[in-house]
C-alpha positions as CSV (number, residue, x, y, z in Angstrom):
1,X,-1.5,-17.7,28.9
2,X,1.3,-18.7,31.1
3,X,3.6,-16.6,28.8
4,X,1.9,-13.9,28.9
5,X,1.6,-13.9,33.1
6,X,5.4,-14.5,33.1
7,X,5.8,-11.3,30.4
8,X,4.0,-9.5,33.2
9,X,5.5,-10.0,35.7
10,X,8.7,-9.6,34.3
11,X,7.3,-6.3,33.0
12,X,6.0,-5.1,36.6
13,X,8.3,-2.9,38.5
14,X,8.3,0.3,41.1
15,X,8.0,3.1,38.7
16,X,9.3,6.1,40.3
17,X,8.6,8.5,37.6
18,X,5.2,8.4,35.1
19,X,5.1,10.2,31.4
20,X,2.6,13.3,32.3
21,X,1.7,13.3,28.4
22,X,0.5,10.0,28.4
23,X,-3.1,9.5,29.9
24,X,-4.6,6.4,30.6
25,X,-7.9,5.7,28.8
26,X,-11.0,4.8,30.9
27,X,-11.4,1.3,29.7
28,X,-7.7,0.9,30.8
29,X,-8.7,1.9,34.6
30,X,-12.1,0.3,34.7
31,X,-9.9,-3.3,33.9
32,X,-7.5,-2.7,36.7
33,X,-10.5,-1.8,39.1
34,X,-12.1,-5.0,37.8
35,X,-9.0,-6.9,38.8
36,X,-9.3,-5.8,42.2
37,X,-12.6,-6.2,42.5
38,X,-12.4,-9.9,41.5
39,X,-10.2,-10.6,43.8
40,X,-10.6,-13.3,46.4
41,X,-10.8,-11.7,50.4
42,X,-11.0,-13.2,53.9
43,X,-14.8,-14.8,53.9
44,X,-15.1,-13.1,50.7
45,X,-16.4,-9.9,52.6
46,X,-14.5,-7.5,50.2
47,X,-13.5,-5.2,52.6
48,X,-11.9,-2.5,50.8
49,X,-13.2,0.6,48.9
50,X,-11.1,2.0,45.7
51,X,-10.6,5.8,45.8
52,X,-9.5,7.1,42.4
53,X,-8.2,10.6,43.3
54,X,-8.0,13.0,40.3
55,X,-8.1,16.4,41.8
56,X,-5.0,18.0,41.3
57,X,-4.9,20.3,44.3
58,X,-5.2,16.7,46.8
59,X,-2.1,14.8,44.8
60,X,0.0,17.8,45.4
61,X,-1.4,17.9,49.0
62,X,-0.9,14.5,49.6
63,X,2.5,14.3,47.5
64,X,3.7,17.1,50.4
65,X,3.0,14.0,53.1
66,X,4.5,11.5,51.1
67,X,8.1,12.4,50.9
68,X,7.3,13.9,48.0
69,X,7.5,11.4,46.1
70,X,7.2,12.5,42.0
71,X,5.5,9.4,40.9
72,X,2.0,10.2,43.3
73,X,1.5,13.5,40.7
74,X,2.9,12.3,37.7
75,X,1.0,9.3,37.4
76,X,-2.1,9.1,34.8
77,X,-3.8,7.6,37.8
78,X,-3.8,7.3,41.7
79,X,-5.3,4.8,43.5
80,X,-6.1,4.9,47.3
81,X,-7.4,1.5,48.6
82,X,-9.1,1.9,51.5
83,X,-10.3,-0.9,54.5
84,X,-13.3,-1.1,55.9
85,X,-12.8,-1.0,59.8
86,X,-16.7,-1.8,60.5
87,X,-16.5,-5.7,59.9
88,X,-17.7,-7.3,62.8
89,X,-20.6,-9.8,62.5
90,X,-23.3,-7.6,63.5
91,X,-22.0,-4.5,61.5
92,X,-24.4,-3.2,58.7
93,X,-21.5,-3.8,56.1
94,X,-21.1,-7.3,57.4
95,X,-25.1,-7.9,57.4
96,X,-25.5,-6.8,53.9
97,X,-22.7,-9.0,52.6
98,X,-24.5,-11.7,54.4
99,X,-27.6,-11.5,52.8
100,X,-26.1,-10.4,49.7
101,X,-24.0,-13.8,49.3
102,X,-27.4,-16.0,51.0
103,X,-24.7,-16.8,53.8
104,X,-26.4,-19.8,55.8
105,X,-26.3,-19.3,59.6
106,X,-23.8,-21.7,60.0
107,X,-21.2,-19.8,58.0
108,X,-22.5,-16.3,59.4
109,X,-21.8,-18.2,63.3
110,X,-18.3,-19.0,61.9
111,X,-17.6,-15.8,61.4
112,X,-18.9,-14.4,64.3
113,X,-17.0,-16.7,66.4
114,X,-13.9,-16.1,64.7
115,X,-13.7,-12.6,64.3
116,X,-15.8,-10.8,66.6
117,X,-13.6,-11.5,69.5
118,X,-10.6,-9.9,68.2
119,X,-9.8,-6.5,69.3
120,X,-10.0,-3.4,67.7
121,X,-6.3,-3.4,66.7
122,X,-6.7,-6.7,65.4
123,X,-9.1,-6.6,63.4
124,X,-7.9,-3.4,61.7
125,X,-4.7,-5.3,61.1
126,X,-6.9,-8.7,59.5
127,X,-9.1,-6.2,57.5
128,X,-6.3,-3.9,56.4
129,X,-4.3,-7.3,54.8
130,X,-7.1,-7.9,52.2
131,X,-6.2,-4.9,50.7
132,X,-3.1,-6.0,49.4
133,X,-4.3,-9.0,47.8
134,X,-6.3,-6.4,45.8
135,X,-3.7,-4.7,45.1
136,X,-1.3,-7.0,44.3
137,X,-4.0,-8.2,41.5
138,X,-4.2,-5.1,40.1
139,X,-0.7,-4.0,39.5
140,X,-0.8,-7.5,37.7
141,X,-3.4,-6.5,35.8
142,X,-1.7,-3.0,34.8
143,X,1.4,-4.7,34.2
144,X,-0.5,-7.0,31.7
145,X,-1.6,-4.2,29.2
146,X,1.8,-2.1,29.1
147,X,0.8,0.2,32.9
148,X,3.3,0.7,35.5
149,X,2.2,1.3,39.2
150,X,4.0,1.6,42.0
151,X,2.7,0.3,45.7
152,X,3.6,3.2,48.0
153,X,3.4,2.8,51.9
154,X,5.2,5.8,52.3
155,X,3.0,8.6,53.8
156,X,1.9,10.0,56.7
157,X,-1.7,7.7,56.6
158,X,-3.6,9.8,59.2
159,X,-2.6,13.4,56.8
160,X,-3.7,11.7,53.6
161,X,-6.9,10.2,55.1
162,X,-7.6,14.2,56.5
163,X,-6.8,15.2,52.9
164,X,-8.9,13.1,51.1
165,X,-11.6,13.7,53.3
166,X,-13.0,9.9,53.9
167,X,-15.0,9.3,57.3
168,X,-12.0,7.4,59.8
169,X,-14.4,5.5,61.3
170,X,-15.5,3.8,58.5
171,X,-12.0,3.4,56.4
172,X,-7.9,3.4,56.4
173,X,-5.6,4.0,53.4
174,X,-2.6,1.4,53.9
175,X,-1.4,1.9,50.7
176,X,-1.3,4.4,47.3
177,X,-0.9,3.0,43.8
178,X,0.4,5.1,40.6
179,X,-0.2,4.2,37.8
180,X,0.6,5.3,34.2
181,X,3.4,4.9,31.3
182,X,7.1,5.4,33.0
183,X,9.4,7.9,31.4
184,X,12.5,5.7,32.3
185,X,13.6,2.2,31.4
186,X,13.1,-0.3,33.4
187,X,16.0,-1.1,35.6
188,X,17.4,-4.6,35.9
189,X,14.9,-6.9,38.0
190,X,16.8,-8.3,41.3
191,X,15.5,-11.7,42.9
192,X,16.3,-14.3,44.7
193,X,16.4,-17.7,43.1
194,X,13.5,-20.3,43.6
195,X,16.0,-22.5,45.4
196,X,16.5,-19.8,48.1
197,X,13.7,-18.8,49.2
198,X,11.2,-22.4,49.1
199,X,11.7,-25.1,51.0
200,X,9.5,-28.4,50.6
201,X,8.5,-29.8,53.8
């Protein structure tokens, strides 16, 4: 298994361009999804929503606000991940989680204490970080069964969030994800070495 995690990873890269004749089949997404829906979040309050946009007309819309990047329309798939902005302790999300996960009132009292008191700004910017532990598991995930993906942060976030129509008081969109078969090979994968970037302390 550690192989296969190191194949990968090694396999995982930006794909800038996606094979349009090469679908992906729905057991492929609904895996990925799983991925991120497995994966571990602040309090384990999940805060994100997956948007899988398939209308044509809306990746060529948002495509136009993304640099126009090739990879948003040529990919099989494309993933928004959204955050949820309503997380406070006495938000109905927050609630439902609550009672969902039999949170005792100690726990729900941590949270409140911790969280409520940060401001808006801040807790957007806590919520909105979850989302890329999702999506880091998911490109994974792709990466393990042959998919490429590409994170994209490059858009304007408040034209795509207009385009896709989602209610702004309830959700961001930090980040897209492509994903599908690249047309290109891979180019050569540039890191630094274990020895300079850790340090043991």
């Amino acid at each position: 298994m550690r192989n296969d995690f190191d194949k990968a990873m090694h396999f995982r890269h930006a794909c800038k361009l996606f094979d349009t004749t090469k679908p992906m089949s729905n057991e492929d997404l609904t895996f990925i999804l799983e991925a991120g829906r497995l994966s571990p979040s602040s309090f384990g309050m999940e805060q994100w929503q997956f948007f899988v946009i398939r209308d044509t007309a809306m990746r060529e819309a948002i495509k136009a606000v993304a640099w126009n990047q090739p990879q948003i329309t040529t990919a099989s798939e494309l993933i928004a991940i959204g955050y949820k902005k309503k997380v406070r302790s006495t938000d109905t999300y927050i609630q439902n989680q609550f009672d969902h996960f039999h949170f005792p009132e100690p726990l729900r009292q941590l949270y409140a204490n911790w969280i409520d008191p940060y401001s808006d700004e801040k807790l957007d910017c806590w919520s909105s970080r979850q989302v890329y532990i999702a999506a880091a598991n998911m490109m994974t995930a792709g990466a393990s069964i042959g998919i490429d993906s590409c994170p994209i942060e490059g858009f304007d976030r408040d034209a795509v969030e207009k385009i896709m129509g989602i209610d702004t008081e309830t959700y961001g969109i930090p980040v897209l994800i492509p994903f599908g078969y690249r047309v290109k090979e891979q180019p050569q994968l540039h890191r630094s070495e274990l020895s300079d970037i850790v340090t043991y302390i």
